[in-house]
KOLMI-762260 format. One line per field, with one value per residue (C-alpha): residue number from 0; residue in three letters; chain; y, x, z negated. Coordinates in steps of 0.001 Angstrom, whole numbers. Layout:
<sites>
lumvo = NUM | ...;
zakol = ALA | ...;
tormi = A | ...;
v = Y | ...;
u = X | ...;
w = Z | ...;
</sites>
This chain:
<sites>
lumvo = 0 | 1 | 2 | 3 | 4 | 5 | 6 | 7 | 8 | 9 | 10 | 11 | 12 | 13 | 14 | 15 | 16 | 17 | 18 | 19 | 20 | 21 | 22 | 23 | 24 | 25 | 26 | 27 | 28 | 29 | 30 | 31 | 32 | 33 | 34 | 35 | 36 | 37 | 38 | 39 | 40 | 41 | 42 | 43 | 44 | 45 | 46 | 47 | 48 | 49 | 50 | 51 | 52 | 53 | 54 | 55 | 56 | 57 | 58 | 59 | 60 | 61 | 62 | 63 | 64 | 65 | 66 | 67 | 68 | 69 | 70 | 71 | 72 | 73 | 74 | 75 | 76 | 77 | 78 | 79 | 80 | 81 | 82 | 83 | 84 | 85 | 86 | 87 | 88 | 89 | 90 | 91 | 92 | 93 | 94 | 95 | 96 | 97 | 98 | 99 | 100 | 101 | 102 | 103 | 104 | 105 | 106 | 107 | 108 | 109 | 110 | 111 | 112 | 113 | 114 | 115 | 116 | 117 | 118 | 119 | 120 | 121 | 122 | 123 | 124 | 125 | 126 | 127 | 128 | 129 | 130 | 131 | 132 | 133 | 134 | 135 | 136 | 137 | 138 | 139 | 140 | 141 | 142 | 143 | 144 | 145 | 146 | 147 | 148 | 149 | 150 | 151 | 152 | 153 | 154 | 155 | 156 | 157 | 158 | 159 | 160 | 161 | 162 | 163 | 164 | 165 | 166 | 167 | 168 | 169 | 170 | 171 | 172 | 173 | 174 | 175 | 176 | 177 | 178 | 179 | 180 | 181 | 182 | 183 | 184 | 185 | 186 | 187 | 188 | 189 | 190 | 191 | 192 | 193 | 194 | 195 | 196 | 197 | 198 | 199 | 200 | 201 | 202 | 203 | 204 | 205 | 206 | 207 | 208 | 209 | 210 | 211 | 212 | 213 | 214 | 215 | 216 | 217 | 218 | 219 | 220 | 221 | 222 | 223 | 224 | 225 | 226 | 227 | 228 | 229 | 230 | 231 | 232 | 233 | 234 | 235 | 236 | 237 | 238 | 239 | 240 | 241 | 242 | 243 | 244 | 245 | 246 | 247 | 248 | 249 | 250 | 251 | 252 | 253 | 254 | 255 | 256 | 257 | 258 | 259 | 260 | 261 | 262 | 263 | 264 | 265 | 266 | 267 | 268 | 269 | 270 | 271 | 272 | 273 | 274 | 275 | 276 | 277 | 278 | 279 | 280 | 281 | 282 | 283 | 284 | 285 | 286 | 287 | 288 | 289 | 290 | 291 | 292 | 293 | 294 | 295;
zakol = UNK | UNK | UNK | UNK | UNK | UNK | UNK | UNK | UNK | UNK | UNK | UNK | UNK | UNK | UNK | UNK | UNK | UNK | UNK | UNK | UNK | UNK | UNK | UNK | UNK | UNK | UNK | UNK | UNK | UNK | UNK | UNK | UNK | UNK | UNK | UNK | UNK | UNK | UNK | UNK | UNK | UNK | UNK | UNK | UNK | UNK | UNK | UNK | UNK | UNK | UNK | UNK | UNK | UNK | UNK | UNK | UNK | UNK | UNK | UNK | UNK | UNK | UNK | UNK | UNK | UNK | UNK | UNK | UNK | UNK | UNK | UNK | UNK | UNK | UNK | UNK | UNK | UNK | UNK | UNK | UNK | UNK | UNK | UNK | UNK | UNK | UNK | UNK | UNK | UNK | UNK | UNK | UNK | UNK | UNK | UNK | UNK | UNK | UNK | UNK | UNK | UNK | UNK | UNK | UNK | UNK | UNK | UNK | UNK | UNK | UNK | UNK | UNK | UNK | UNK | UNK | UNK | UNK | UNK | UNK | UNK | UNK | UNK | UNK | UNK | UNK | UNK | UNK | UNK | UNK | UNK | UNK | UNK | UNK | UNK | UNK | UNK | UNK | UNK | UNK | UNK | UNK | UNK | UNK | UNK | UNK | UNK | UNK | UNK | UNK | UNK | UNK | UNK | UNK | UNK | UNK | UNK | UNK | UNK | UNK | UNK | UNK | UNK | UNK | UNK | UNK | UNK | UNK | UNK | UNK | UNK | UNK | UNK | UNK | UNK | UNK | UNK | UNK | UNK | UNK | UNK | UNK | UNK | UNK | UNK | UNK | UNK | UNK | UNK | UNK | UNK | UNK | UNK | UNK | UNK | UNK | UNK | UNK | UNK | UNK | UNK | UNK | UNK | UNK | UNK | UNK | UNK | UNK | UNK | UNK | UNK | UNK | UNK | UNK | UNK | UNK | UNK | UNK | UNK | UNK | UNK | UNK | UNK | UNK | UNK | UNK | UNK | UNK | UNK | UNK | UNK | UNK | UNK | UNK | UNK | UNK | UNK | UNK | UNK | UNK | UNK | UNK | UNK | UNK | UNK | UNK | UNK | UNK | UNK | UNK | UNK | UNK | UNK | UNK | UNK | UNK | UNK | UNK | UNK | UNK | UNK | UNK | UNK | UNK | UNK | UNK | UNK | UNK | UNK | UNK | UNK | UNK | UNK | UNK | UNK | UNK | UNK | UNK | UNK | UNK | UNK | UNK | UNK | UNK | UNK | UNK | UNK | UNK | UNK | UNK | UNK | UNK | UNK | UNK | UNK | UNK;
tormi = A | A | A | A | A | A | A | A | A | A | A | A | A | A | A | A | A | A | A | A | A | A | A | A | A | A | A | A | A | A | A | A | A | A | A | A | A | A | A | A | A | A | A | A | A | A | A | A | A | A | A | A | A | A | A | A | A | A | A | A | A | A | A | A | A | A | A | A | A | A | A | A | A | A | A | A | A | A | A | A | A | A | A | A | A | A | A | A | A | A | A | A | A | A | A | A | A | A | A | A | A | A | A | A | A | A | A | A | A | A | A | A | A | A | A | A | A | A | A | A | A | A | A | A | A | A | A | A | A | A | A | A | A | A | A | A | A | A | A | A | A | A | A | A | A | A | A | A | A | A | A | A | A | A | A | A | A | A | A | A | A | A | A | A | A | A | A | A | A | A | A | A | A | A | A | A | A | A | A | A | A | A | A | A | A | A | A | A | A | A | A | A | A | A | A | A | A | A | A | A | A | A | A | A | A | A | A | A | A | A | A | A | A | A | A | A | A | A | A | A | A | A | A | A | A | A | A | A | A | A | A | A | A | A | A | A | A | A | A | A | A | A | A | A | A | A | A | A | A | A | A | A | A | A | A | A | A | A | A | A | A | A | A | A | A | A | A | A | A | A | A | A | A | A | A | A | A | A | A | A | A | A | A | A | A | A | A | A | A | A | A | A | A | A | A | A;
v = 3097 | 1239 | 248 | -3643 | -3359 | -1634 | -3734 | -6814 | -5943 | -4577 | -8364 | -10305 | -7993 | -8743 | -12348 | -13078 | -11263 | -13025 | -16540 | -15788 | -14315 | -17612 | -19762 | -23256 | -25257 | -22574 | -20790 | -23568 | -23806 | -20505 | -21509 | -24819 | -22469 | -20102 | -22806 | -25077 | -21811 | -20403 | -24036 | -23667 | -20478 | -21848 | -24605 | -22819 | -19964 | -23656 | -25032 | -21670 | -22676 | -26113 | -27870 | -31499 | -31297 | -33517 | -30847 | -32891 | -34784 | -31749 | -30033 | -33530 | -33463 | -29186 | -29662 | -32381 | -30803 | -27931 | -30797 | -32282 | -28481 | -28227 | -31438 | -31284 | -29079 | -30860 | -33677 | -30744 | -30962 | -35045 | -34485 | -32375 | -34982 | -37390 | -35899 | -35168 | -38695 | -39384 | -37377 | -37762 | -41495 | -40553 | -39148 | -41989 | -43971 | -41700 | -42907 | -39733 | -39140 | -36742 | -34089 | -32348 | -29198 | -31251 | -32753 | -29248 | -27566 | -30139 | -29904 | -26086 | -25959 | -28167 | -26401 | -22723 | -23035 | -25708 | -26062 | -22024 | -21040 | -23880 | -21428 | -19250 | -22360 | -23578 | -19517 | -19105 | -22263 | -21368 | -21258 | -22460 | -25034 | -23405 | -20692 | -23148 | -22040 | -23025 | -25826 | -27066 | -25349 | -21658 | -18808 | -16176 | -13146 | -13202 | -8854 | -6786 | -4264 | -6670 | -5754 | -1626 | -1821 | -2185 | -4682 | -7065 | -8855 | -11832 | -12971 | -13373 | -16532 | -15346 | -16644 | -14622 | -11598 | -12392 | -13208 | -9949 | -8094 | -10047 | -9240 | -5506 | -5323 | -6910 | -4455 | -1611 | -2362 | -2598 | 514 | 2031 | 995 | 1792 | 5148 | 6480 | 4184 | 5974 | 9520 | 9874 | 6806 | 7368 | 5083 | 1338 | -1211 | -4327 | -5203 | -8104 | -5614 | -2196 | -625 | -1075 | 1487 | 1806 | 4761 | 2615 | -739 | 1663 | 3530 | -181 | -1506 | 1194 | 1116 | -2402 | -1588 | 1466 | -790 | -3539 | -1472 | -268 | -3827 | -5009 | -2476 | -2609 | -6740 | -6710 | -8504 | -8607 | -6076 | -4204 | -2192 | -4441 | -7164 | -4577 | -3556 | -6714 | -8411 | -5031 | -5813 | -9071 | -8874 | -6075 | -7599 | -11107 | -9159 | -7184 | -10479 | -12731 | -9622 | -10436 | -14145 | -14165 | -10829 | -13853 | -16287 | -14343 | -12587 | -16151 | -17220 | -14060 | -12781 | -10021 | -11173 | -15197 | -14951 | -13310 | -14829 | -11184 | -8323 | -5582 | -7250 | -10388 | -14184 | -15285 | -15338 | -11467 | -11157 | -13300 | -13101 | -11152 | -13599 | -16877 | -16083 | -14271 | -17181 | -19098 | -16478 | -15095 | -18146 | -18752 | -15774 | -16462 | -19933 | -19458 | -16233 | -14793 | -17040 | -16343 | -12956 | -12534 | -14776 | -12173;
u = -16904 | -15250 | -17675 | -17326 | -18644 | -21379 | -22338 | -22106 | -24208 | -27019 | -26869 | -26528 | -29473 | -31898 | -30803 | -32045 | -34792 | -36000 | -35348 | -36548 | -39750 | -39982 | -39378 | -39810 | -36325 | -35298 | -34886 | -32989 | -30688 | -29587 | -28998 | -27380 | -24822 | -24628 | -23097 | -21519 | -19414 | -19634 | -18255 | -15252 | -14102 | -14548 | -12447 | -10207 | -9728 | -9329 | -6490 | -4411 | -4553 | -2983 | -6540 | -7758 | -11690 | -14008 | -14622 | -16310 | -18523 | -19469 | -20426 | -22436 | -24538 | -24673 | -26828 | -28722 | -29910 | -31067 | -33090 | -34269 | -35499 | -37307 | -39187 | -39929 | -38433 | -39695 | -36964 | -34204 | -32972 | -32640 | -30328 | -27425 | -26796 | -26988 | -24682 | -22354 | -22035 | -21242 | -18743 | -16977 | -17028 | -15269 | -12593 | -12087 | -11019 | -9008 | -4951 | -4171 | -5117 | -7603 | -7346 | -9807 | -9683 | -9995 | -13630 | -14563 | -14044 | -15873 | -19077 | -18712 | -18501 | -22162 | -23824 | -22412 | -22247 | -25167 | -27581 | -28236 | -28694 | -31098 | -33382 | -33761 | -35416 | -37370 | -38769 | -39401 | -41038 | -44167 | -47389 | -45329 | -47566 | -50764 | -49363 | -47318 | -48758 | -44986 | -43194 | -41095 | -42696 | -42507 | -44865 | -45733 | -48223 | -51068 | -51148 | -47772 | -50411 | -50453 | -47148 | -47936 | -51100 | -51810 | -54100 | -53198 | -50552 | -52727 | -52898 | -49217 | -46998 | -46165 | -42744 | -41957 | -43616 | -41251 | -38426 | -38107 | -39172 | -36077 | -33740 | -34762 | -33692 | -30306 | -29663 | -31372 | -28677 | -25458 | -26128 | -27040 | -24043 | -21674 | -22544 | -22814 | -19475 | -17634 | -18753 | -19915 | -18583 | -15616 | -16103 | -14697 | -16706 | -14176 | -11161 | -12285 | -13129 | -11456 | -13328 | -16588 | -18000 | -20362 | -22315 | -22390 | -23864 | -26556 | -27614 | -27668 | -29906 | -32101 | -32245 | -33236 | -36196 | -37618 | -37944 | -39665 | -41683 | -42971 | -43101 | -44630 | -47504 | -48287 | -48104 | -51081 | -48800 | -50239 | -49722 | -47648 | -45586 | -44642 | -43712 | -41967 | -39583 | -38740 | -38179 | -35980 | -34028 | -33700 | -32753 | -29979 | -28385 | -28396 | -26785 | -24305 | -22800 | -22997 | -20756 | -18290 | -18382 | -17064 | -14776 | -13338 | -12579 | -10823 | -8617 | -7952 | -6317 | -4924 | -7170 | -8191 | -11404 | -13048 | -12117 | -12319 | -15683 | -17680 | -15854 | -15262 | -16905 | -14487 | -16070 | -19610 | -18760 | -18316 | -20866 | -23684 | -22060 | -25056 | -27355 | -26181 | -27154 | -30739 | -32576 | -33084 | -33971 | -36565 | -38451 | -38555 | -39688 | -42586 | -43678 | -43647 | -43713 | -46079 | -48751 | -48635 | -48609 | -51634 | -53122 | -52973;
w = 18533 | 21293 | 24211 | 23786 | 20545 | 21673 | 24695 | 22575 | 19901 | 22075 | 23790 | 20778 | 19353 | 22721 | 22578 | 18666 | 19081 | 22134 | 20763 | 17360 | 18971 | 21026 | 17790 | 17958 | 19423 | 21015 | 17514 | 16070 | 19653 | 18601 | 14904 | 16252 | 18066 | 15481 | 12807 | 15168 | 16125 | 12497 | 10851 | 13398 | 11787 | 8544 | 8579 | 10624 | 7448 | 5673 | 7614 | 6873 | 2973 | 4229 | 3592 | 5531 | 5468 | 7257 | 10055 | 12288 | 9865 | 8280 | 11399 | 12696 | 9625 | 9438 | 13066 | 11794 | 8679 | 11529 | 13368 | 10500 | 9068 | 12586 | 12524 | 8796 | 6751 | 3548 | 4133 | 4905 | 1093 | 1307 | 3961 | 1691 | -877 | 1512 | 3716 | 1073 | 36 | 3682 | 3844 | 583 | 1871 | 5128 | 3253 | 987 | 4156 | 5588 | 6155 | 4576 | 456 | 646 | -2220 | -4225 | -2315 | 1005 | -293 | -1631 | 1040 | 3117 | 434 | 659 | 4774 | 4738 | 1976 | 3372 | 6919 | 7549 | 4494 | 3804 | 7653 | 7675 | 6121 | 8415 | 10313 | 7694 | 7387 | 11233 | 10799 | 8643 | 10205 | 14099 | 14310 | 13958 | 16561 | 19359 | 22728 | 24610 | 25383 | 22708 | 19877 | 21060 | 20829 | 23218 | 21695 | 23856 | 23596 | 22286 | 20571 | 17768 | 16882 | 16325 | 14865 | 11198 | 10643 | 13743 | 12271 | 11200 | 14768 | 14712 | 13023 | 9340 | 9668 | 13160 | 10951 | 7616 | 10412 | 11964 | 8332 | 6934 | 9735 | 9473 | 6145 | 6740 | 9272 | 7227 | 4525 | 6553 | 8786 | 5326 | 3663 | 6544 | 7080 | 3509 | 2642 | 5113 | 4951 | 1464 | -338 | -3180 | -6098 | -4295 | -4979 | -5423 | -4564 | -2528 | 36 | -277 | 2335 | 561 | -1861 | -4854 | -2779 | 325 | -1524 | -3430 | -249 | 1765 | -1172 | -1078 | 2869 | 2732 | -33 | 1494 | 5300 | 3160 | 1395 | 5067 | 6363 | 3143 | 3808 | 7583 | 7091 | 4136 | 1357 | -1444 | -3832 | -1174 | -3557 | -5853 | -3227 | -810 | -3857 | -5050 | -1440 | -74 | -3665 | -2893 | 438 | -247 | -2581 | -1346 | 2066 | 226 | -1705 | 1805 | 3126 | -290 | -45 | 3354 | 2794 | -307 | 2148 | 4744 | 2028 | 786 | 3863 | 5308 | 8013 | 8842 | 10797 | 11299 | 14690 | 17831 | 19147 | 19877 | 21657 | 19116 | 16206 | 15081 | 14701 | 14183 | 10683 | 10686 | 12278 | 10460 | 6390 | 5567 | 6684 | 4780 | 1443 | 2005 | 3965 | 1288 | -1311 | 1368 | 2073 | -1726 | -2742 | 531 | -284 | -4297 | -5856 | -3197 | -3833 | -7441 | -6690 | -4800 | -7221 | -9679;
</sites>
């Protein structure tokens, strides 16, 4: 593995950890960068299919569903239809007659690129308040043995906990899938991606359960097994088909990465595919199936 890669994903590691730790703004500034680079690749992989989306309305209204998920992230889903009228009303007026695949791919760039990351704000988000003892929203733990020992978790933010348990799994599931795919892996999974393998997408999925089955425990979730298994499921599979979607796209227009953003790794798109798709499901499955659960 070439060095760049490996010196770029060690700093890209230190640097989400540290913001997502700090939470507040300075999680969504990373977010804000994260699709405001992200929606540039996308509409880039657009314009090769000889598409005219709204770029920059889209992006405007992809950062301001971010802000809006910050402040209150109970008005976050008023902002995409909104915003999608907007911009379907941009293109009306343009000189040029805007096509059906120019306003779809407009719609698609806000709800892919801005509405789903705006998740992981909205999850971050839970219990900030409560916790805030920085500037601008962000949290500091008063001792680092909370983070070890079993037990202490309750004195830290749930959504920094479910945060770092989601982004575990992620990373549980590619490493998973990446090392069995290429050593072990036979059977390919689909032809969207060649390189991918049935062995590689079981072993990922069960990488991601068994690390939320762990996390599930050591964080006191209810019924522990139960919710372990079903979030690790969730989480693997939601990972695996955010790896396909985007795998889609670039096929579609002929690329072989997003872009060339990250030494060694491609675009922020290559980079964060996993992620789009398992926000959303994750703070779901946290704000209403858990309660039920533990209801039970």
């Amino acid at each position: 593995m070439p060095w760049s890669r490996i010196i770029s994903g060690i700093v890209a590691i230190a640097l989400a950890l540290s913001l997502t730790l700090l939470g507040g703004w300075y999680f969504t500034l990373m977010f804000a960068v994260v699709v405001f680079l992200g929606q540039q690749e996308y509409f880039n992989l657009v314009r090769a299919r000889g598409i005219a989306p709204a770029a920059k309305t889209t992006m405007a209204f992809s950062l301001v569903l971010l802000v809006i998920s910050t402040l209150d992230s109970s008005l976050a889903d008023a902002v995409m239809p909104i915003a999608g009228t907007l911009i379907c009303f941009y293109l009306l007026f343009q000189p040029k007659f805007a096509t059906i695949a120019d306003v779809s791919a407009s719609i698609m760039g806000l709800f892919y690129v801005g509405y789903l990351p705006s998740y992981w704000v909205r999850l971050r988000a839970i219990d900030s308040a409560t916790f805030s003892n920085l500037f601008l929203g962000g949290y500091w733990p008063p001792t680092w043995t909370d983070f070890w020992e079993k037990g202490n978790f309750a004195s830290l933010p749930q959504g920094l906990t479910l945060t770092l348990l989601t982004f575990l799994c992620i990373w549980a599931a590619d490493i998973g899938a990446y090392i069995i795919g290429k050593f072990f892996g036979k059977t390919r999974l689909s032809e969207i991606s060649p390189k991918k393998t049935v062995e590689g997408a079981i072993f990922g999925i069960t990488s991601s359960v068994t690390v939320a089955l762990a996390g599930a425990y050591y964080l006191d979730l209810p019924r522990s097994l139960f919710t372990g298994f079903a979030l690790g499921l969730l989480i693997g599979i939601a990972s695996l088909l955010g790896d396909l979607t985007e795998s889609m796209l670039k096929r579609d227009a002929g690329v072989k990465d997003s872009g060339q953003l990250i030494p060694g790794h491609g675009g922020i798109l290559d980079r964060t595919d996993s992620y789009i798709f398992t926000a959303p499901l994750v703070y779901y499955f946290v704000t209403l199936l858990l309660p039920l659960i533990a209801d039970k």
